[in-house]
C-alpha positions in Angstrom: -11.8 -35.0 -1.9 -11.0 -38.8 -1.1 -13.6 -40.6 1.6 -10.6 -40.3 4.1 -11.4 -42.9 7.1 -12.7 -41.5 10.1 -10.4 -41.8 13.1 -10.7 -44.0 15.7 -12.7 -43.4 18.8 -10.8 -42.4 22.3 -13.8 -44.7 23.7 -11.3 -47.9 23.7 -8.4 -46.4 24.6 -9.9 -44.7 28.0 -11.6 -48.1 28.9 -8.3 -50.0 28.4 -6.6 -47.0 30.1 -9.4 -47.2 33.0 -9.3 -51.0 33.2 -5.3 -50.9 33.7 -5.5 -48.3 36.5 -8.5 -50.7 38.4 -6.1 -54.0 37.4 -3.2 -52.0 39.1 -4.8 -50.9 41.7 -4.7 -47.2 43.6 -1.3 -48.3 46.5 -3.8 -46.6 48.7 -3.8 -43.2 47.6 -6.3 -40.7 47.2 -6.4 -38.4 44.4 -8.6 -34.9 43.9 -8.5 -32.9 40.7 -9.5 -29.3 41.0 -9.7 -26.4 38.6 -9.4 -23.1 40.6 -7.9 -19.4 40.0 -4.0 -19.7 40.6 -4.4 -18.3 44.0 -7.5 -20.4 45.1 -5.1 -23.0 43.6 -2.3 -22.3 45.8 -4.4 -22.2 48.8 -6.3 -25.7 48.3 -2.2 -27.3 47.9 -1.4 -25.6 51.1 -4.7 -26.7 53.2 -3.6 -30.1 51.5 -0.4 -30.2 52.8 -1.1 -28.8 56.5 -3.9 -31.3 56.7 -2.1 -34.4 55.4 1.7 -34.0 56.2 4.3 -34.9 53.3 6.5 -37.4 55.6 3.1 -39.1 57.0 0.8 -38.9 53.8 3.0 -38.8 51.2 0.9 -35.7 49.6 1.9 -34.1 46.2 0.7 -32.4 43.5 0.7 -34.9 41.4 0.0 -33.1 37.8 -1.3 -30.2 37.0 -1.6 -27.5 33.9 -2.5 -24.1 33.6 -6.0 -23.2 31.3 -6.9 -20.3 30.0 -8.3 -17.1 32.0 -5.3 -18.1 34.3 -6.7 -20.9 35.9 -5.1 -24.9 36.9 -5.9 -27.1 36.7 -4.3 -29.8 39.0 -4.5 -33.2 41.0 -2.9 -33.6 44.7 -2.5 -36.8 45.7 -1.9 -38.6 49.3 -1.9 -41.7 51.3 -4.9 -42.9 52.5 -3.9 -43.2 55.8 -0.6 -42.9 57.8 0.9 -45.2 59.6 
């Protein structure tokens, strides 16, 4: 077999990625990831959303993906404050 290059490592890529998001800033949000069972998971979005208001906080589940064993994995994100 031919001494194939390895490939490069994700090390640069999340520092550029991570220096980006820190140049760009946050616009005052707050983010949480969680990994729960899909009905803990449903439950942690709804205490979200009672506890920070969609009109006021601007809450959302911002991503989120579903694992193996029937788990998600997913991040809710809101407004640091309301005003």
């Amino acid at each position: 077999m031919a001494n194939l290059p390895k490939p490069p490592s994700m090390d640069g890529l999340k520092k550029r990625i991570r220096q980006h998001r820190q140049q760009q800033g946050d616009g005052g949000f707050v983010r949480e990831r969680y990994c729960l069972s899909r009905e803990d998971a449903r439950a942690k979005a709804r205490e979200w959303f009672e506890s920070y208001p969609k009109a006021a906080y601007w809450t959302e589940v911002e991503s989120w993906r579903v694992l193996s064993g029937d788990r998600i994995e997913f991040t809710m994100r809101r407004l640091s404050s309301a005003d």
